[in-house]
N, CA and C of each residue as an Amber inpcrd file, in Angstrom:
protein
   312
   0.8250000  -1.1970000   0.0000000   0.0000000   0.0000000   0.0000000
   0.8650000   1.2550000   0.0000000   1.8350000   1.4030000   0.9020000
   2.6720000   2.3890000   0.6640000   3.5220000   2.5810000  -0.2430000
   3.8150000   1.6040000  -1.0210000   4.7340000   1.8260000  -2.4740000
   3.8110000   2.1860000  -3.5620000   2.9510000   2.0490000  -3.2800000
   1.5290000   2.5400000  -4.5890000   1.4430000   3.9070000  -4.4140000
   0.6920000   4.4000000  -2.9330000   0.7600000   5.8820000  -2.3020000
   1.7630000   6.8130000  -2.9200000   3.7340000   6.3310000  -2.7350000
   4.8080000   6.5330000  -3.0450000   4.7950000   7.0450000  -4.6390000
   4.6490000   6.0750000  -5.5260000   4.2950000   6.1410000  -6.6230000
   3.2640000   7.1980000  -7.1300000   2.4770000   7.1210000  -6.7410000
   1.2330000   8.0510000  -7.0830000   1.6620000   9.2580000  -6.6840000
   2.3980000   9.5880000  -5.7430000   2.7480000  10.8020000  -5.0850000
   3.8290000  11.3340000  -6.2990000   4.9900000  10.6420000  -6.7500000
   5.9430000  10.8150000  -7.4660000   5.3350000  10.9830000  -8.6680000
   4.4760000  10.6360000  -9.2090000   3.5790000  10.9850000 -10.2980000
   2.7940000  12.0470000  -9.9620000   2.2030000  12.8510000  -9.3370000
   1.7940000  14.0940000  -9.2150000   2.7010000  15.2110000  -9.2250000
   3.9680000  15.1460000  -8.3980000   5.2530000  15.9820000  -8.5300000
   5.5190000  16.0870000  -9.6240000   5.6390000  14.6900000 -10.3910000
   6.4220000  15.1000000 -12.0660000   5.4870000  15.8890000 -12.6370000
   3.9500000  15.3070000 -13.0560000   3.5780000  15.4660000 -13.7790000
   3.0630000  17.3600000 -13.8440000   2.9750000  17.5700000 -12.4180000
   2.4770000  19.2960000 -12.2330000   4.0760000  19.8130000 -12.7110000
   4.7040000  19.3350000 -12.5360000   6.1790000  20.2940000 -12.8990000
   6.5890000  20.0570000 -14.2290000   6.0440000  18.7910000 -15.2370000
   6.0230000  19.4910000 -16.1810000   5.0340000  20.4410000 -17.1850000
   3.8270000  20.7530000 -16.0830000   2.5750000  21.1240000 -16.5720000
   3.2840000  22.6370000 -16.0470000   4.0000000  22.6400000 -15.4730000
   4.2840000  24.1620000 -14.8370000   5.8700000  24.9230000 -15.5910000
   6.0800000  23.7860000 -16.3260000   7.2760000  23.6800000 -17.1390000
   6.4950000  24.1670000 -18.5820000   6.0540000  23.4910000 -19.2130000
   5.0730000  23.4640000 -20.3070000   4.4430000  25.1480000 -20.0890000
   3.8480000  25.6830000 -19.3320000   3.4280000  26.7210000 -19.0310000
   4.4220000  28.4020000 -19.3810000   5.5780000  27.5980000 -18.8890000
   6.4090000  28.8100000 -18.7560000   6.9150000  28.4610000 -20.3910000
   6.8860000  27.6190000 -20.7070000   7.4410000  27.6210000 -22.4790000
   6.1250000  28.3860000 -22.5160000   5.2080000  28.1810000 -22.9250000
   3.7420000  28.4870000 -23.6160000   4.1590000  30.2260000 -23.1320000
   4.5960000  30.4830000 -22.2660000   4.1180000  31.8860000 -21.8120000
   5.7800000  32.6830000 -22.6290000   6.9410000  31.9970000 -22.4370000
   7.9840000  32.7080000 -23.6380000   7.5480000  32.8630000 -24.6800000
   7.1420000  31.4750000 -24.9540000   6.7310000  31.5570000 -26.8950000
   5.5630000  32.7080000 -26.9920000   4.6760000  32.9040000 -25.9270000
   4.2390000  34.7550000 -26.5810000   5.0640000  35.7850000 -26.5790000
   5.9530000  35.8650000 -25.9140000   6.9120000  36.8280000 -25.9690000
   7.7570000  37.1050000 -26.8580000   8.1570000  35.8520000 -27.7640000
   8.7150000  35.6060000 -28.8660000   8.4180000  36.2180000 -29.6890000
   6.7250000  35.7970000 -29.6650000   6.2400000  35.9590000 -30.9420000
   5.9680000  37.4250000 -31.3880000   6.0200000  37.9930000 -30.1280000
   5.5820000  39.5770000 -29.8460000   7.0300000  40.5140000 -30.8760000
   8.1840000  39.5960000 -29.6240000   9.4020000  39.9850000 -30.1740000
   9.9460000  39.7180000 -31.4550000   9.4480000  38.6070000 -31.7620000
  10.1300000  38.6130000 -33.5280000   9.2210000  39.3640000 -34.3710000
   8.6130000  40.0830000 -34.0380000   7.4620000  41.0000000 -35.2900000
   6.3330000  40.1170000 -35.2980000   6.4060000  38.8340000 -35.0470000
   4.9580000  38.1870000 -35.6830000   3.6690000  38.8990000 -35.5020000
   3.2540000  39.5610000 -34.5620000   2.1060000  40.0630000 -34.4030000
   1.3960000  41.4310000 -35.2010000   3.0510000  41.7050000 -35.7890000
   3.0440000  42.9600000 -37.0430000   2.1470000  42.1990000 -38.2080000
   2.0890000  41.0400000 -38.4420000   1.5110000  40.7680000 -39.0920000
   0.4490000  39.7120000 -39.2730000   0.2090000  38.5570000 -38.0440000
  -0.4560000  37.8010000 -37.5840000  -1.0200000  38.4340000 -36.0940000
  -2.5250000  37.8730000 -36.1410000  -3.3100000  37.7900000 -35.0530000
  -3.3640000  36.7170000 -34.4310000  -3.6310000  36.9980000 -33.0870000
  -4.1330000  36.2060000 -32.5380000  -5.1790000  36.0710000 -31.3240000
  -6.7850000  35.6990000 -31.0050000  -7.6200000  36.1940000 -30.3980000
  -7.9870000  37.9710000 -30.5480000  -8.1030000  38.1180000 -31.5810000
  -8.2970000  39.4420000 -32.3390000  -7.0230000  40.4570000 -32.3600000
  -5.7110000  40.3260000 -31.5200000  -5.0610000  40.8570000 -31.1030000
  -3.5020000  40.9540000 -32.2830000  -3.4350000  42.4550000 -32.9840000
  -2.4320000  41.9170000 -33.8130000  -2.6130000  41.9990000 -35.2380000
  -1.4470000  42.1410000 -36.4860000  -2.0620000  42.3620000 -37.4340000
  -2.8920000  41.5310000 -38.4530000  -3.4540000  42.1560000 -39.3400000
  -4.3020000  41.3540000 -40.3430000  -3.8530000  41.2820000 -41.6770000
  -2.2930000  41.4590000 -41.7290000  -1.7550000  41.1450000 -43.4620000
  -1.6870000  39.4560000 -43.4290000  -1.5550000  38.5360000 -42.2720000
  -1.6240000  37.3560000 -42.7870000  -2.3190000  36.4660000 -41.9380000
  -2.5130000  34.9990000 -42.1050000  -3.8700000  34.6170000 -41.7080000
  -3.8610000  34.8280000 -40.2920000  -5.0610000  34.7460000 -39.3460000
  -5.0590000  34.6920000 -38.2430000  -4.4820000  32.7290000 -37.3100000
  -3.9990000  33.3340000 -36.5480000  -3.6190000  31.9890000 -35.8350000
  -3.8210000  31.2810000 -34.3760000  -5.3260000  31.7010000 -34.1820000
  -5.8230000  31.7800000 -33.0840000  -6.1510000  30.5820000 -33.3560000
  -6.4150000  29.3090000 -34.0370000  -6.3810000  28.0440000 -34.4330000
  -5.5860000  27.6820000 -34.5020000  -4.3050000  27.8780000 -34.9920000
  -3.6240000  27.1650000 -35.7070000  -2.6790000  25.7100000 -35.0230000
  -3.0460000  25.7740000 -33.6380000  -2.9020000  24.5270000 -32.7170000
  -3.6090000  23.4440000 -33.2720000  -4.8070000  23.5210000 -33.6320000
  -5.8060000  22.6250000 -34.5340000  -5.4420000  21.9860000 -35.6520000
  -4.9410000  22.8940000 -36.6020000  -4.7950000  22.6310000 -37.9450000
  -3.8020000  22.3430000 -37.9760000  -2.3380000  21.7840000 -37.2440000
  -1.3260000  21.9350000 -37.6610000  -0.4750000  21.6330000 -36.5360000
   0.4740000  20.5420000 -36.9840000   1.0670000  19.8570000 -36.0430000
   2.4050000  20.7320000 -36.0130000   3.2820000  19.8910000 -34.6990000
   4.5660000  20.8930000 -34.4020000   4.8080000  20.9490000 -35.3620000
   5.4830000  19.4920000 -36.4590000   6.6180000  19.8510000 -37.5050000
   6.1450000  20.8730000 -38.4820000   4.8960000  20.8380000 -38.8220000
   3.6200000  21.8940000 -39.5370000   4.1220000  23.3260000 -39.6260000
   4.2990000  23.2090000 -37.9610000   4.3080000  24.8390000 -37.5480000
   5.7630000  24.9360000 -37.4890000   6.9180000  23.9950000 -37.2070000
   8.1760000  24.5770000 -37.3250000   8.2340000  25.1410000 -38.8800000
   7.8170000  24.2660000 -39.6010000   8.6850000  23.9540000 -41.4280000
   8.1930000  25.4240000 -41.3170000   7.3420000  25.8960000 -41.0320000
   6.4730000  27.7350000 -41.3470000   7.6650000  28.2150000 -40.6600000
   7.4340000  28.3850000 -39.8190000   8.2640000  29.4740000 -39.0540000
   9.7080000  29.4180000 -39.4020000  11.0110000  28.2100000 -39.8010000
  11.8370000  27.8620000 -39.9870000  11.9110000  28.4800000 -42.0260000
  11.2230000  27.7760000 -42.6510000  11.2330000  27.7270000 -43.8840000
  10.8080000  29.1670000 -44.6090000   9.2280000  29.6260000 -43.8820000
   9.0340000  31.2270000 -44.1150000   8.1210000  30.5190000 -45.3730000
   7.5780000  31.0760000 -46.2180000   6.5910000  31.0880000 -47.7130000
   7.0510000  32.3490000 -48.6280000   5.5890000  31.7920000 -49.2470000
   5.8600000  32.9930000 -50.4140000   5.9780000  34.7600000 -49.7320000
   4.5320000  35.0700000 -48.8810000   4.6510000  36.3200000 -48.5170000
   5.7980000  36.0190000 -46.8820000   5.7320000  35.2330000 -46.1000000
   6.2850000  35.0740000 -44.6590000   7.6020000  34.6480000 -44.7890000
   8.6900000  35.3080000 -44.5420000  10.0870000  35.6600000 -44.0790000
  10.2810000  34.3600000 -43.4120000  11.7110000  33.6740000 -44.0670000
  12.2950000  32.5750000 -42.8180000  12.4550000  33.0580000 -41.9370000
  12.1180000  32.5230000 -40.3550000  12.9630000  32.5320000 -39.2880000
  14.0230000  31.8030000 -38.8780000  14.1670000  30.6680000 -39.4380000
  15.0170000  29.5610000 -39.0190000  16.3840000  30.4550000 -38.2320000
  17.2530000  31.2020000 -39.5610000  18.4300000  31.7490000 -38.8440000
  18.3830000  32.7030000 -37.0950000  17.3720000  33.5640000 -37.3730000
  17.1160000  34.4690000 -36.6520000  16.4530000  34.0780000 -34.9490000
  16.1180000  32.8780000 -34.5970000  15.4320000  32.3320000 -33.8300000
  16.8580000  31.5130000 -33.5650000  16.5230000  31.4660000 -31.9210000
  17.7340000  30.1470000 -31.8300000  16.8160000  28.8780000 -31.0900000
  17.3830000  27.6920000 -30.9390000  16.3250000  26.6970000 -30.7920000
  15.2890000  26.6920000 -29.5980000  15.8100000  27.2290000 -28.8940000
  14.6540000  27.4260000 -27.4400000  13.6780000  28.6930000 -27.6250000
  14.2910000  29.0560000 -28.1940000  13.2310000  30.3100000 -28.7700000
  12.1100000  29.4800000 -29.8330000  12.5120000  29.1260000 -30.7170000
  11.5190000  27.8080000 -31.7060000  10.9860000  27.3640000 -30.4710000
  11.1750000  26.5910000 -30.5010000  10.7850000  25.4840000 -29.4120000
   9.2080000  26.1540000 -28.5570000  10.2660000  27.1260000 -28.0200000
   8.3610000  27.8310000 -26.8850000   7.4030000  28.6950000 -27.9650000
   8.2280000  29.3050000 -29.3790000   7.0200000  29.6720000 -29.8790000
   6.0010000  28.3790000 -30.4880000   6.6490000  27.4530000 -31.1550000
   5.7640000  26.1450000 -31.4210000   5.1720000  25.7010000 -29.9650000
   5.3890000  25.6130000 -29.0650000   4.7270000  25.5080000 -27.6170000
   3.5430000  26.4180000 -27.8030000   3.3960000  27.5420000 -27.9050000
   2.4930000  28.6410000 -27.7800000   1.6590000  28.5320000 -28.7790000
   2.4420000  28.2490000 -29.8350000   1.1020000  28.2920000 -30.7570000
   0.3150000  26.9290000 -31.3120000   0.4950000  25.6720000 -30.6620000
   0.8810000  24.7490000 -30.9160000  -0.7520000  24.6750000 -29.5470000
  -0.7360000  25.8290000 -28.5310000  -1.5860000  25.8240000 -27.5540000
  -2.9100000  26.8600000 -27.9440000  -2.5840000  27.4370000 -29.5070000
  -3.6840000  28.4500000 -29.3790000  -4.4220000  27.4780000 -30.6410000
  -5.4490000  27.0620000 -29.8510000  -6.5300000  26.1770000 -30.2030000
  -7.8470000  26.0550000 -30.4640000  -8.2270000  27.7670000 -30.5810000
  -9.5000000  28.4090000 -30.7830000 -10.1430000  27.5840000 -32.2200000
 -11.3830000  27.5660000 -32.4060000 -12.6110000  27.1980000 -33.1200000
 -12.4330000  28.2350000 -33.7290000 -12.5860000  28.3790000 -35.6510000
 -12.4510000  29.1490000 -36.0080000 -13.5220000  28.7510000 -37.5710000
């Protein structure tokens, strides 16, 4: 009984610390996104510009590698980031947006 308790206990510690871990990525990767210009030209929850699509979904539609190859690769109108971003910076903005999961 007490090695189960033990267990279960050690599984609540991990699992809130990486929910509190996960959090603090989710909360850089807005800062990122603020800071690399994205919001000059993407919205998100109305917030932000409207030259390209909004991405208040785009957690939905579009898996990490989805959302790195964008942000890394850039398109026709959207600028690579790959160079300009270093990997922990990637990393929490795909966290963040990867969490904005609005119905659209």
């Amino acid at each position: 009984m007490k090695f189960g308790l033990s267990v279960l206990v050690i599984l609540i510690v991990c699992s809130s610390t990486v929910f509190a871990s996960s959090r603090s990525q989710r909360a850089h990767g807005a800062s990122v996104f603020d800071a690399s210009g994205c919001s000059h030209c993407h919205s998100i929850r109305n917030a932000g510009g409207h030259k390209a699509p909004d991405l208040s979904g785009v957690g939905r539609r579009l898996n990490k590698d989805q959302i790195r190859h964008q942000i890394v690769e850039g398109s026709n109108r959207m600028p690579p980031f790959g160079d300009t971003l270093q990997e922990t910076e990637l990393a929490d903005l795909i966290s963040y947006l990867r969490s904005c999961r609005d119905k659209q």
